[in-house]
TIBAZA-196986 format. One record per residue (C-alpha): residue number from 1; residue in three letters; x, y, z. Coordinates in nm, 3 decimals. Layout:
REM TIBAZA-196986
rec pos:NUM; code:ALA; x:X; y:Y; z:Z;
...
This chain:
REM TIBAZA-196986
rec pos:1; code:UNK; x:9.823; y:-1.140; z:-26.021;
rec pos:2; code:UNK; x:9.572; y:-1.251; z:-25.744;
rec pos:3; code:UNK; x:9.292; y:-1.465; z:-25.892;
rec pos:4; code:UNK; x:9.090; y:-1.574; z:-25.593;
rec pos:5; code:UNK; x:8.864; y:-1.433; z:-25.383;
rec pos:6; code:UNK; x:8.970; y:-1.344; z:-25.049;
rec pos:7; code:UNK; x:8.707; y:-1.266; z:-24.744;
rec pos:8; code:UNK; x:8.811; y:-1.138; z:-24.409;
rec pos:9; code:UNK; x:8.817; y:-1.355; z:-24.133;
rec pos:10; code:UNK; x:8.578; y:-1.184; z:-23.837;
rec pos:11; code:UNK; x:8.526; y:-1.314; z:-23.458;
rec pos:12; code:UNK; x:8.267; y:-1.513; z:-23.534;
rec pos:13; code:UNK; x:8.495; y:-1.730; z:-23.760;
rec pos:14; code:UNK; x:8.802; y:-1.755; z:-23.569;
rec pos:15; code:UNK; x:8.552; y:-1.855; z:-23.218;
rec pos:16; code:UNK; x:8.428; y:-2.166; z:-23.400;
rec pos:17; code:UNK; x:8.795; y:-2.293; z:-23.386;
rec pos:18; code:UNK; x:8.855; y:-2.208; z:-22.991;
rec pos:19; code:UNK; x:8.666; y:-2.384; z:-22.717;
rec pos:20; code:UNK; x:8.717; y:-2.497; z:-22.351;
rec pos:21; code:UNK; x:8.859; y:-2.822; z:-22.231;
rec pos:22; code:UNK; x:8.637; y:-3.043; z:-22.090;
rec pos:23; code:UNK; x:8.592; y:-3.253; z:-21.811;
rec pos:24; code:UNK; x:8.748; y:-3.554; z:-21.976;
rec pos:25; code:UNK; x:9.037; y:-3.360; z:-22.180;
rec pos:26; code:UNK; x:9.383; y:-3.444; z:-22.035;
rec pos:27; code:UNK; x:9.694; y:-3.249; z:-22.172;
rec pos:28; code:UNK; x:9.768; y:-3.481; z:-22.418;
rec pos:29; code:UNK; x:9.387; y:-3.452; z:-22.614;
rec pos:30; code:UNK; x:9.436; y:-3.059; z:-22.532;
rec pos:31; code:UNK; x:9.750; y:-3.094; z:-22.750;
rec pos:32; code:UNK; x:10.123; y:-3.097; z:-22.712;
rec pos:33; code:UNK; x:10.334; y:-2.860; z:-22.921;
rec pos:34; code:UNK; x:10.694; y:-2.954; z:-22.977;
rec pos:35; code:UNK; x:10.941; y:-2.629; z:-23.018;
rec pos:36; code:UNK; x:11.263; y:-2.616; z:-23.189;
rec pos:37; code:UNK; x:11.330; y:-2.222; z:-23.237;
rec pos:38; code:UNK; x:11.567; y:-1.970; z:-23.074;
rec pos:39; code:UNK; x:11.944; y:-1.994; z:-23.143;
rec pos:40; code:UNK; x:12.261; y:-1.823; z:-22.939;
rec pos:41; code:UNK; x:12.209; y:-1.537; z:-23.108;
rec pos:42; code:UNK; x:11.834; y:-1.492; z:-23.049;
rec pos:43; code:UNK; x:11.710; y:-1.700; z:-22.738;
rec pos:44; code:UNK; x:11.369; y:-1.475; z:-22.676;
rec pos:45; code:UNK; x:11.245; y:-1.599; z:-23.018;
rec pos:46; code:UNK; x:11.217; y:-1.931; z:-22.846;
rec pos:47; code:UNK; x:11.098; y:-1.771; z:-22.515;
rec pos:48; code:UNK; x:10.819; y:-1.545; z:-22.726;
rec pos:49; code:UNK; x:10.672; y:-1.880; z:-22.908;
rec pos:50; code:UNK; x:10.662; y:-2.062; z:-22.628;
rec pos:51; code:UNK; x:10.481; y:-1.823; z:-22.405;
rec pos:52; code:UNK; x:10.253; y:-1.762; z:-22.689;
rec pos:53; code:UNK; x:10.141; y:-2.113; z:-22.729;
rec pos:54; code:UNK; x:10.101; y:-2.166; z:-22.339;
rec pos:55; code:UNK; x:9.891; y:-1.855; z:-22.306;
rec pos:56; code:UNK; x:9.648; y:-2.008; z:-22.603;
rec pos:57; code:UNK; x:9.581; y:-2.287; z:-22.402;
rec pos:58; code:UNK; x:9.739; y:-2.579; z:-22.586;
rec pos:59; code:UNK; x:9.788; y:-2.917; z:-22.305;
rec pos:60; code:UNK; x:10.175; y:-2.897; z:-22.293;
rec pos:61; code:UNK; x:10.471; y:-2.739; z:-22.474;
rec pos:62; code:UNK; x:10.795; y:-2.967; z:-22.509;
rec pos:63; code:UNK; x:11.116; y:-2.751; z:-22.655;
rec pos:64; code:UNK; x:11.365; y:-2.966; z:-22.739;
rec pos:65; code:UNK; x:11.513; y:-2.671; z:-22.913;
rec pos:66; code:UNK; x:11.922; y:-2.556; z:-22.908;
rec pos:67; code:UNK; x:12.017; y:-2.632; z:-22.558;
rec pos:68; code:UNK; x:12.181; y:-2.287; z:-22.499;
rec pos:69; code:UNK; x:11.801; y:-2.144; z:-22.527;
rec pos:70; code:UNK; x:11.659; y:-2.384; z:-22.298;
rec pos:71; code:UNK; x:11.781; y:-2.231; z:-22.016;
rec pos:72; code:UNK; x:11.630; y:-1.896; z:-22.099;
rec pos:73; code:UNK; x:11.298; y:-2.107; z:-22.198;
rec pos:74; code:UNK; x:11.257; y:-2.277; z:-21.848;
rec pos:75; code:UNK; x:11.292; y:-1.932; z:-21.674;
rec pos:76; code:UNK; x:11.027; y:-1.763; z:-21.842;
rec pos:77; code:UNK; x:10.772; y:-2.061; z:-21.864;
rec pos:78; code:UNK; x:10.883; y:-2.360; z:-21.601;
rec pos:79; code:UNK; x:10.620; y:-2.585; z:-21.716;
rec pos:80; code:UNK; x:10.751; y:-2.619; z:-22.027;
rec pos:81; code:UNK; x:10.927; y:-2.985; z:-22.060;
rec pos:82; code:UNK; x:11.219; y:-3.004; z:-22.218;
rec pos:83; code:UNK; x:11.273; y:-3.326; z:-22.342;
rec pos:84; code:UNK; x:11.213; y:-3.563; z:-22.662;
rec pos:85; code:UNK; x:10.870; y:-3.725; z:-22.662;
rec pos:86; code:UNK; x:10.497; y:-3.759; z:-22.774;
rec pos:87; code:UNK; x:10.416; y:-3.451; z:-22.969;
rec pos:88; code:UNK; x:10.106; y:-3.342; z:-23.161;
rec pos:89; code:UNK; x:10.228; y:-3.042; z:-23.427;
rec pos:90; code:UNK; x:10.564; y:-2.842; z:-23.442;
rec pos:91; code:UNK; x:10.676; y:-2.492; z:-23.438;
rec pos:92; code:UNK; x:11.005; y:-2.472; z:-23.600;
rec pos:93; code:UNK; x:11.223; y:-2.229; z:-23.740;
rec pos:94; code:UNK; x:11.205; y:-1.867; z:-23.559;
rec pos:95; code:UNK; x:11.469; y:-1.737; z:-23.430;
rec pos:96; code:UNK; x:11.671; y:-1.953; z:-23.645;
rec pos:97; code:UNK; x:11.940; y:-1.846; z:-23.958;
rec pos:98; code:UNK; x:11.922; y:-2.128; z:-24.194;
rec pos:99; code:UNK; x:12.286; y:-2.081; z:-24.332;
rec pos:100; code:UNK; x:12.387; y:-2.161; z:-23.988;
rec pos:101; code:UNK; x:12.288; y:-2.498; z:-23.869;
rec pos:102; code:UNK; x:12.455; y:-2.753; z:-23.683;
rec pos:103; code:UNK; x:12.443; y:-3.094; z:-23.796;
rec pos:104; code:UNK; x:12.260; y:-3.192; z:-23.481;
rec pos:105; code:UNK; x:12.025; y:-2.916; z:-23.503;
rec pos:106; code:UNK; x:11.981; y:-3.002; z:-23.902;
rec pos:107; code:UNK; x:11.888; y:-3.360; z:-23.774;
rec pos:108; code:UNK; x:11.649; y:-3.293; z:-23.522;
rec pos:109; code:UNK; x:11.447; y:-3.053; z:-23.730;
rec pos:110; code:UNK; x:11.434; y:-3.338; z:-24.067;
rec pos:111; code:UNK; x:11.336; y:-3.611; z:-23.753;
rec pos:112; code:UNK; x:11.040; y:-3.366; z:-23.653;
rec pos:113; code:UNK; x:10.902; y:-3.302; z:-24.041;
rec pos:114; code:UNK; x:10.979; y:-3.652; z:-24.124;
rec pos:115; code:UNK; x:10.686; y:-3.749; z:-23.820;
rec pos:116; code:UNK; x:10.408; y:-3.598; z:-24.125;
rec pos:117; code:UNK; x:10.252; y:-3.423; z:-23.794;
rec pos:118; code:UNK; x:10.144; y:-3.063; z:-23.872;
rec pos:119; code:UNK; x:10.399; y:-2.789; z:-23.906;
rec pos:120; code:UNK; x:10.432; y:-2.436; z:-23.889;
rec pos:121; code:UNK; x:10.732; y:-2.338; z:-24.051;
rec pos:122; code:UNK; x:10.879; y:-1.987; z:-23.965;
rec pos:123; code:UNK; x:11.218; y:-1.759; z:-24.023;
rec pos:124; code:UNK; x:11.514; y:-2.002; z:-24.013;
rec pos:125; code:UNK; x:11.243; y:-2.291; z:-24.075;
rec pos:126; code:UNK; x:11.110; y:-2.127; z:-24.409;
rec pos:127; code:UNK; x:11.395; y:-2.300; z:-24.607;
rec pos:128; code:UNK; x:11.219; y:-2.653; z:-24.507;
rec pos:129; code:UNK; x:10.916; y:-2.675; z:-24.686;
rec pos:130; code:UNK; x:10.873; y:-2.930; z:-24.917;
rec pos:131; code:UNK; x:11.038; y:-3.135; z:-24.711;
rec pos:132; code:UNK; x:10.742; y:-3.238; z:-24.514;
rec pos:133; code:UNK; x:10.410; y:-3.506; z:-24.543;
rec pos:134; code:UNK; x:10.176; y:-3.286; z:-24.317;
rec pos:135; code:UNK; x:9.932; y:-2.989; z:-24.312;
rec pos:136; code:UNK; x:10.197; y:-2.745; z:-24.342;
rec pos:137; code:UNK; x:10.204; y:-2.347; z:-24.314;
rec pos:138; code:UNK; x:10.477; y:-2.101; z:-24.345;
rec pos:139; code:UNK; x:10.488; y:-1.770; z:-24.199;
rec pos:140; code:UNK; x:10.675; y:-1.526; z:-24.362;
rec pos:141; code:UNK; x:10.703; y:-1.175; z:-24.410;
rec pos:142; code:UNK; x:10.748; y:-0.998; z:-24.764;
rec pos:143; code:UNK; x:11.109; y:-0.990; z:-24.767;
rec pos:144; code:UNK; x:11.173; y:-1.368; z:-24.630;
rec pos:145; code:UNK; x:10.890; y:-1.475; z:-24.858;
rec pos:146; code:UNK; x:11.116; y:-1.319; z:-25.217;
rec pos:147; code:UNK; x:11.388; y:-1.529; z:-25.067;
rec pos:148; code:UNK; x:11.245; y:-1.800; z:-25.053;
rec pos:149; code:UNK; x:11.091; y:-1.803; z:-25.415;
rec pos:150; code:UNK; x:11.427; y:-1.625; z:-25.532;
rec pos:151; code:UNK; x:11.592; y:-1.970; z:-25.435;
rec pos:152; code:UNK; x:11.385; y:-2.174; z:-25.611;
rec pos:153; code:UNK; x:11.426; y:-2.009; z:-25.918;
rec pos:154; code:UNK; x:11.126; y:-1.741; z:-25.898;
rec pos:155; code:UNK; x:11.246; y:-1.399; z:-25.952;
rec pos:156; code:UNK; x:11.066; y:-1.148; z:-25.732;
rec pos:157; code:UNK; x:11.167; y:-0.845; z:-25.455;
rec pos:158; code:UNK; x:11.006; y:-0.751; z:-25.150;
rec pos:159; code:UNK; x:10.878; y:-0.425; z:-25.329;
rec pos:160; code:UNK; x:10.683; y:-0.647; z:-25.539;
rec pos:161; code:UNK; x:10.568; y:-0.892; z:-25.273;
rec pos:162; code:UNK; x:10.427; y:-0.581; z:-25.080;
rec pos:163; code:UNK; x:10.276; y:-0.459; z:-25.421;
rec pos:164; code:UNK; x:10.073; y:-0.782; z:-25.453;
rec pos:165; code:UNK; x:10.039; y:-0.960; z:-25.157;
rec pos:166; code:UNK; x:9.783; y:-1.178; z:-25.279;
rec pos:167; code:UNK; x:9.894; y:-1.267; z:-25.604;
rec pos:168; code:UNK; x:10.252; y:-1.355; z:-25.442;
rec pos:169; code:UNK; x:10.059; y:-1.589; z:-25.158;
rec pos:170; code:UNK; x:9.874; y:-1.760; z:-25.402;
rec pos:171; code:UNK; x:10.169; y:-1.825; z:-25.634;
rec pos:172; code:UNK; x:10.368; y:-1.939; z:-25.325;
rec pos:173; code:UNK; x:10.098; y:-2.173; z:-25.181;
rec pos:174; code:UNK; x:10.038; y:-2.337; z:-25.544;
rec pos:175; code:UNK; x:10.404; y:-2.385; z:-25.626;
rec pos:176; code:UNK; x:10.505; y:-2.500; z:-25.284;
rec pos:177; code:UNK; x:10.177; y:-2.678; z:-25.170;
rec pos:178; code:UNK; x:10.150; y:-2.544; z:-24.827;
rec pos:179; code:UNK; x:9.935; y:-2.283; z:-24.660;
rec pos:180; code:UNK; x:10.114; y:-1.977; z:-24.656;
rec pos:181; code:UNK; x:10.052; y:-1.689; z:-24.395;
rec pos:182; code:UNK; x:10.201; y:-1.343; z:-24.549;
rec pos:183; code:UNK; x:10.238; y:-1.140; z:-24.269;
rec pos:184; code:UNK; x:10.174; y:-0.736; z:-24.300;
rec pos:185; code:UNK; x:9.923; y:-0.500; z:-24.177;
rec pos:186; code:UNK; x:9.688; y:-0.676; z:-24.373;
rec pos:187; code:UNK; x:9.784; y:-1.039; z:-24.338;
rec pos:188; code:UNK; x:9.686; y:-1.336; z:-24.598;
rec pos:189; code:UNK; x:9.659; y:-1.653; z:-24.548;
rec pos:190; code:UNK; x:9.586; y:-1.893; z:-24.846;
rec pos:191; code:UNK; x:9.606; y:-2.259; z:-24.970;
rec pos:192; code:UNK; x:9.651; y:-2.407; z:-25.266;
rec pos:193; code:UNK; x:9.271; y:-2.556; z:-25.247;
rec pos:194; code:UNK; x:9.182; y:-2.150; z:-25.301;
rec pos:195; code:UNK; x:9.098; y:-2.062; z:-24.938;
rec pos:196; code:UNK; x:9.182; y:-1.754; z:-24.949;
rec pos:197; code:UNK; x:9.197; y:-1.538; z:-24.574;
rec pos:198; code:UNK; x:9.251; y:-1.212; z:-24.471;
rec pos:199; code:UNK; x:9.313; y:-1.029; z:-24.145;
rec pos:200; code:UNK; x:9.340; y:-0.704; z:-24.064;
rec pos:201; code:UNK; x:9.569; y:-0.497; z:-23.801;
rec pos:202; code:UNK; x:9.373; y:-0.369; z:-23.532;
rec pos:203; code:UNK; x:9.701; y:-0.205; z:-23.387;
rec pos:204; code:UNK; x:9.978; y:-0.085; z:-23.601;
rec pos:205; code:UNK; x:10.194; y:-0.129; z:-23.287;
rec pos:206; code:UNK; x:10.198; y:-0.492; z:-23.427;
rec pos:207; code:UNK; x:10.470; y:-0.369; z:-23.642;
rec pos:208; code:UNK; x:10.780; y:-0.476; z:-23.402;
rec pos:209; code:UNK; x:11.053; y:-0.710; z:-23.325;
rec pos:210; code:UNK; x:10.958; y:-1.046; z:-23.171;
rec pos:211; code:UNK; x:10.554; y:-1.020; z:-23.225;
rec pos:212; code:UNK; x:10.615; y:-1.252; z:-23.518;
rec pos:213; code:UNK; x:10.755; y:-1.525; z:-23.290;
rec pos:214; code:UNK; x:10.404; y:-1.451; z:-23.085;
rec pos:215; code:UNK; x:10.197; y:-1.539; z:-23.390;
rec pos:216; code:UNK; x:10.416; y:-1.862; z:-23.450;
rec pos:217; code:UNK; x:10.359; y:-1.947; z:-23.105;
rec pos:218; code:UNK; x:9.936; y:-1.919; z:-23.144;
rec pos:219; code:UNK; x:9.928; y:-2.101; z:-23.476;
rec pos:220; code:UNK; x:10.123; y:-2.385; z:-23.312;
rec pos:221; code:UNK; x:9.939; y:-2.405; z:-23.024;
rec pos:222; code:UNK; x:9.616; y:-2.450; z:-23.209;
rec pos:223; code:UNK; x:9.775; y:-2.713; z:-23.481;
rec pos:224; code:UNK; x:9.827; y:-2.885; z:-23.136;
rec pos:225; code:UNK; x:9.501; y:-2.847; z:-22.997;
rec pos:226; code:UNK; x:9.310; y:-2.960; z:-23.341;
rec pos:227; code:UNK; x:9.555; y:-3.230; z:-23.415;
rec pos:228; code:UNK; x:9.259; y:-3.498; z:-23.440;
rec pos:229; code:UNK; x:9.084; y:-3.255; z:-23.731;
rec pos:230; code:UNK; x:9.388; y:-3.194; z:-23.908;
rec pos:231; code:UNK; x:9.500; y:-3.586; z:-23.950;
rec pos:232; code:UNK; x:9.108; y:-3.592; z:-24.115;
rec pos:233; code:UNK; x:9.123; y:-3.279; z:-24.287;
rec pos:234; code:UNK; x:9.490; y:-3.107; z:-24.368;
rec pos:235; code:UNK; x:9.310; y:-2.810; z:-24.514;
rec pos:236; code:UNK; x:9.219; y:-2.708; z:-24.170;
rec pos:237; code:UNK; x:9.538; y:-2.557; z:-24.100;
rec pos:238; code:UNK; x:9.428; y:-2.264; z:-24.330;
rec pos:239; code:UNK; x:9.145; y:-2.153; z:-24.126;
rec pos:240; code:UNK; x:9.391; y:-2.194; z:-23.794;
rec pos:241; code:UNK; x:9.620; y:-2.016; z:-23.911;
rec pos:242; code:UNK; x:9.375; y:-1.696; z:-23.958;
rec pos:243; code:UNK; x:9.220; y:-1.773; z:-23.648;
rec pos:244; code:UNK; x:9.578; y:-1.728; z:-23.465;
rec pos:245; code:UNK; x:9.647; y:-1.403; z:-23.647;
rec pos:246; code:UNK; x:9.302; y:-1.246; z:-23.519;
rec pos:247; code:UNK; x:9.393; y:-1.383; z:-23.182;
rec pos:248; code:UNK; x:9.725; y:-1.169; z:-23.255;
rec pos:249; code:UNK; x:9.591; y:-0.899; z:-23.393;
rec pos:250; code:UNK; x:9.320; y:-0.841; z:-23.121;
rec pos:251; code:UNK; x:9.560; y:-0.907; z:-22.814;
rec pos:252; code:UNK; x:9.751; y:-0.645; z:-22.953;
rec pos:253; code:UNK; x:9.481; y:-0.432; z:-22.957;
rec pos:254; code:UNK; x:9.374; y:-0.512; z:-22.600;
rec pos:255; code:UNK; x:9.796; y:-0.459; z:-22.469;
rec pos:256; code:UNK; x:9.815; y:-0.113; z:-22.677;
rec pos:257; code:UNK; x:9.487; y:-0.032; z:-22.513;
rec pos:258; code:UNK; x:9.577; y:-0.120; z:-22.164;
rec pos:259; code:UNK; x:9.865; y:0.197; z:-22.203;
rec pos:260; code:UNK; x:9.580; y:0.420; z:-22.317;
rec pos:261; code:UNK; x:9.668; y:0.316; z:-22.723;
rec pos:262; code:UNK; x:10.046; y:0.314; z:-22.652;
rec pos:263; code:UNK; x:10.313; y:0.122; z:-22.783;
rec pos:264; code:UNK; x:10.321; y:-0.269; z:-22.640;
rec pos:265; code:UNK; x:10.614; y:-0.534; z:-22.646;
rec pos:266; code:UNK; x:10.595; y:-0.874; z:-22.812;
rec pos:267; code:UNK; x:10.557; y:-1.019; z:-22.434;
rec pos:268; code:UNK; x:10.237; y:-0.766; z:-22.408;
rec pos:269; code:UNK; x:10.070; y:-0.935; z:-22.657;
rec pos:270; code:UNK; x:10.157; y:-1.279; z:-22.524;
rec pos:271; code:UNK; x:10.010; y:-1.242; z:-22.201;
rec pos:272; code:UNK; x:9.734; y:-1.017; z:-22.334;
rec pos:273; code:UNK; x:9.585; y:-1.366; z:-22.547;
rec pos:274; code:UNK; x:9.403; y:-1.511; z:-22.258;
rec pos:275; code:UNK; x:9.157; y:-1.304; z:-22.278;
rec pos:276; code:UNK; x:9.101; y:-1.290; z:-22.632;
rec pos:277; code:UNK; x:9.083; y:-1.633; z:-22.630;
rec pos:278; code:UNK; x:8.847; y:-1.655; z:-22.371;
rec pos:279; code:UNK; x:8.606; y:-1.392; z:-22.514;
rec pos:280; code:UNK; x:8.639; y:-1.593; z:-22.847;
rec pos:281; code:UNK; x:8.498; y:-1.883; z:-22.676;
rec pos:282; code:UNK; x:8.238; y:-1.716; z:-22.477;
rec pos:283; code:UNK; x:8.102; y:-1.580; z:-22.836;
């Protein structure tokens, strides 16, 4: 089904998306992220994206997400603010069931999409799109992406989605006009301007619970960060959006190598993205 041609996206590409603040950047030019992920039932989806997009290096996180998950939130990451304000891009959506929303919670999340700032969309969040003015990407994996096109009328299974991962992310970013980021062990991230990105697992440790909220974390962090580009030039999310899944995919790679090629925890690869980031920039 795929039509385009896809390229993988190396070091060299991601690095000319990262660089170092300077001596006139402030938090608020570095970027501010606002958060609304994590629920009752899954509070270290919140905690994961959070610490993500700290460790990239975005100005300042703001979660103004469920207020049971705050508290979990502040512990892990006490800079964090948590409270409404000026906000740059949104992560929203991980962590979340969409068939379980408050009214509040409903509310808050239509207030942030209707602000046309750039979004990543993820999990509970996938449900969204189309709802929303801004440079837009969704993150999901193979069996969240066939229910998403199974509700809007487009017949496909997860077994197919995994057959043809391209095909399905092109399909999905023309009918829905978003970047889309299909995660797997090769992930691909596309547009509906034909952009068409892949990146490949450097550790198939990456396959485990929470290192998805990670990624959402990254990509949000640099949405923040590149806020001025992406008012100019929506398309840029694309190329962000790869550039956060090689951060991802090499932090793993540096965690599973720091226990001799062991297994690593979602956190591991959080705290293992300064680095990467840093190496990135010195490039």
């Amino acid at each position: 089904m795929g039509t385009g041609t896809w390229r993988e996206w190396t070091a060299d590409d991601a690095s000319e998306w990262l660089s170092a603040p300077g001596a006139d950047d402030d938090k608020y030019r570095r970027g501010v992220l606002g958060v609304i992920t994590g629920s009752a039932d899954f509070p270290g989806a919140a905690v994961l994206g959070v610490e993500a997009a700290h460790r990239t290096g975005v100005g300042m996180v703001r979660f103004t997400g469920p207020r049971a998950v705050r508290q979990a939130v502040l512990a892990a990451r006490p800079e964090t603010v948590a409270v409404a304000g000026r906000v740059q891009a949104w992560l929203l959506g991980s962590g979340m069931d969409s068939s379980n929303r408050s009214f509040m919670l409903a509310g808050e999340l239509q207030h942030a999409l209707a602000s046309g700032l750039p979004a990543v969309l993820d999990a509970g969040g996938l449900d969204l799109v189309g709802t929303h003015v801004g440079p837009t990407v969704i993150t999901p994996h193979s069996r969240e992406l066939a229910r998403l096109l199974n509700d809007r009328d487009v017949e496909c299974t997860p077994e197919e989605v995994e057959a043809d991962p391209t095909g399905w992310a092109e399909r999905t970013a023309h009918r829905l006009r978003v970047a889309v980021l299909l995660k797997g062990a090769v992930t691909h991230v596309c547009d509906p301007e034909g952009t068409a990105l892949t990146v490949t697992a450097a550790t198939h440790w990456l396959a485990s619970a929470g290192t998805g909220d990670v990624l959402g974390g990254i990509i949000g962090a640099l949405a923040a960060t590149h806020h001025d580009r992406l008012a100019e030039e929506a398309g840029a999310i694309t190329r962000l959006a790869a550039t956060a899944a090689f951060i991802h995919s090499e932090a793993a790679r540096r965690a599973s190598e720091a226990w001799a090629g062991g297994p690593v925890t979602a956190l591991d690869i959080a705290q293992a993205v300064p680095p990467v980031v840093g190496g990135l920039i010195r490039r």
